[in-house]
Steps between C-alpha positions, in 0.01 A plus 500: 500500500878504373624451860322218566590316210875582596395308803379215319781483316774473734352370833532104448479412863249640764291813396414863477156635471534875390188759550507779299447817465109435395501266769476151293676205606723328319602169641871367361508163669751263376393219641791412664519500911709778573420884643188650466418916520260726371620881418282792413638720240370822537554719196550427100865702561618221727394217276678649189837548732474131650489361139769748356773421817318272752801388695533906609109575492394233679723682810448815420073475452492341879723759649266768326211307642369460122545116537339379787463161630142360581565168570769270606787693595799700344729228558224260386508724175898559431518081595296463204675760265813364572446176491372547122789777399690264282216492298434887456784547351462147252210767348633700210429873605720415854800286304593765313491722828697265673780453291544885417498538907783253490686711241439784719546345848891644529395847452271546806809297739809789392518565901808770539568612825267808492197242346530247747535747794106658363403127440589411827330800676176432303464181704717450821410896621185448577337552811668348770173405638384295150780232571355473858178379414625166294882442594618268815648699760874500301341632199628253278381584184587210279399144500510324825627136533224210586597166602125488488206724381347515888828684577433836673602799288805604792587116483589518189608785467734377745605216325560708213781652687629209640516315172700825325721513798581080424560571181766791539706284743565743770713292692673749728425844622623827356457421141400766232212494368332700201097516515396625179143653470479476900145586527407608865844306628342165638731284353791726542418493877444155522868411362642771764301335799460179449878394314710814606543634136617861417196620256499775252145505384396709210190634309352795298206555751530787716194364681664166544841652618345708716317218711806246461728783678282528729445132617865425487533774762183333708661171437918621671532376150644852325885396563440168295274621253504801276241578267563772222327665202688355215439300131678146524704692187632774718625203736829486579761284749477140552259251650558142654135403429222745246164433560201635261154434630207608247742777335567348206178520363504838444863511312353427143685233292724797299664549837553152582851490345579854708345278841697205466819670450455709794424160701807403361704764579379572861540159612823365672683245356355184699181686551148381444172696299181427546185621260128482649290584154168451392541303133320338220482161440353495132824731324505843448229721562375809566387698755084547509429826440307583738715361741791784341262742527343553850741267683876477390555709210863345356451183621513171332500136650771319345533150377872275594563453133532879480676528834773227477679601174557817664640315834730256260676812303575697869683190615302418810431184554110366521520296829152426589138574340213442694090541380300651704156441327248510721628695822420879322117330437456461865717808651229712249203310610636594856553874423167535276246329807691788700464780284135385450434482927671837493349685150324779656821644671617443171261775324575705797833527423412553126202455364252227344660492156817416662343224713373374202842539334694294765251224523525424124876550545519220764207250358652543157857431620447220682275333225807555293690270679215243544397474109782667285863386581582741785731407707833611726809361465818526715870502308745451742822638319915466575814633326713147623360193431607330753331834764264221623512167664391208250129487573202688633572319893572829621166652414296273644754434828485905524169512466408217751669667759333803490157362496674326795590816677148674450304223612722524851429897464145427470478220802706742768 
């Protein structure tokens, strides 16, 4: 069987055993600990697409219930795919693929204003209810922080805000702040209640506007923080702090030059940026494709070497990179053991194929930041060089007191 020898071929560590469509087994064991799952391939249509374009197939087969898993688990099976990737595409049918994709990769992240709005909606206006079933309480939907792994998924969530808030140096209350891509307005809240800032928060989700209005009102919060209906390009005025939490992802590296310039432009003099993305830490990539398929259309994960030129030629100063590398893992192990607990209300909602879609979405994702380079990093950004004090005291002294203030909160 051709499928099985692409197995063979590329799994070095751990194993697959594929049953096909005649029902033989066919064992590809590398004999190497690592993963171990056995998949049932259930027509000769399937097994030609998974050799022609695997790395969209493979999502596509088990969302169409066409792949099936029959032992181990889908995680268990994706671990060992991913852990062996680098080695598909060493095999000379997928090097040629990959390098054309590269060629290609700009053409699927042109995001106008019209292209991003329908990328955005694809995703973020869901149900409602979907986000219930795997976010913390805030809906945070992007990488929580973890002093340690047995953090609770609020906790860090938590922390996540805390640490953004350090970094922005709110020192004193009333300062303007720009949220761009404000989600379902946690953070933009947060900075209102808990360091008296005046928030504009904005987004292309009429879903997520709608909710954010409506918990700034619940919160006494809708004199301190507005949320509108707006592309960051559309922006206007000027900010004492910007803010971009899990936004930037979706911009597409033709736009960057367009981003940073409007970063530039929107923020006051002695003003301080900050940038929450997901990045790459092996260069420039591109986006899986069946990740810009079903998930986020226009999106691409971008690597610093591709993000810092762009930063140097606007004139903003790079201030302070952090790596994330591990904290996404464990905020997506979080949110997938949730989604699992709650899958039925899941195909409720929809149905089993799109179960079966978010499941692969979630296992896949956070086995991309496990075993292929994955990771989130945070560019803290000024226009003055001398915006900040000499070194990173304040973030940890601003930091400290907070986890000061809601332990107190907790104890009264």
């Amino acid at each position: 069987m051709l499928l099985a020898r692409l197995f063979r071929a590329f799994i070095r560590k751990g194993a697959v055993t594929v049953i096909d469509p005649r029902g033989m087994w066919h064992i590809c064991d590398s004999g190497v600990p690592g993963p171990r799952a056995t998949i049932r391939v259930h027509d000769n249509a399937t097994a030609r697409r998974l050799i022609l374009n695997p790395t969209l197939e493979a999502g596509e087969a088990y969302m169409d219930g066409t792949l099936t898993i029959e032992s181990g688990t889908l995680y268990d099976f994706l671990d060992a795919c991913t852990a062996n990737l680098h080695h598909l595409f060493d095999l000379p049918l997928y090097s040629g693929f990959d390098r054309a994709s590269r060629v290609l990769r700009g053409l699927a992240q042109i995001n106008p204003v019209g292209r991003s709005k329908r990328n955005v909606a694809h995703h973020y206006d869901l149900s409602g209810r979907l986000y219930d079933l795997f976010l913390d309480t805030d809906r945070q939907y992007s990488c929580g922080y973890y002093a340690d792994p047995d953090r609770s998924l609020e906790d860090a969530q938590r922390d996540k805000k805390r640490h953004i808030a350090a970094k922005l140096m709110l020192d004193r209350p009333g300062l303007r702040v720009l949220d761009i891509g404000c989600g379902w307005g946690g953070l933009g809240l947060y900075l209102a209640a808990e360091c008296g800032a005046e928030v504009t928060g904005i987004t292309l989700s009429e879903e997520q506007l709608k909710l954010a209005r409506d918990r700034a009102q619940r919160a006494g919060l809708a004199d301190r923080v507005r949320f509108e209906l707006r592309d960051y390009r559309h922006q206007d005025g000027s900010f004492d702090r910007i803010v971009s939490v899990g936004m930037f992802e979706h911009v597409g590296a033709p736009q960057f030059p367009a981003f940073f310039a409007k970063v530039h432009d929107l923020l006051a003099e002695d003003g301080v940026a900050l940038l929450h993305s997901i990045g790459r830490s092996d260069g420039p990539g591109m986006t899986n494709p069946w990740i810009r398929k079903y998930i986020f259309p226009g999106g691409y994960c971008p690597a610093l070497s591709e993000v810092l030129p762009v930063v140097e030629k606007t004139g903003l100063f790079a201030t302070d990179i952090e790596i994330l590398r591990l904290h996404y893992a464990e905020t997506l192990r979080a949110w997938r053991n949730r989604f699992a607990a709650n899958r039925e209300r899941a195909v409720a909602l929809y149905d089993k194929r799109f179960a079966r879609m978010w499941e692969f979405y979630l296992a896949g994702s956070e086995l991309a930041f496990r075993n292929e380079g994955q990771m989130v990093f945070q560019l803290q950004m000024t226009r003055k060089i001398d915006a900040l004090p000499m070194t990173r005291d304040y973030i940890y002294e601003w930091e400290h007191r907070g986890e000061k203030r809601t332990r107190q909160e907790s104890a009264a």
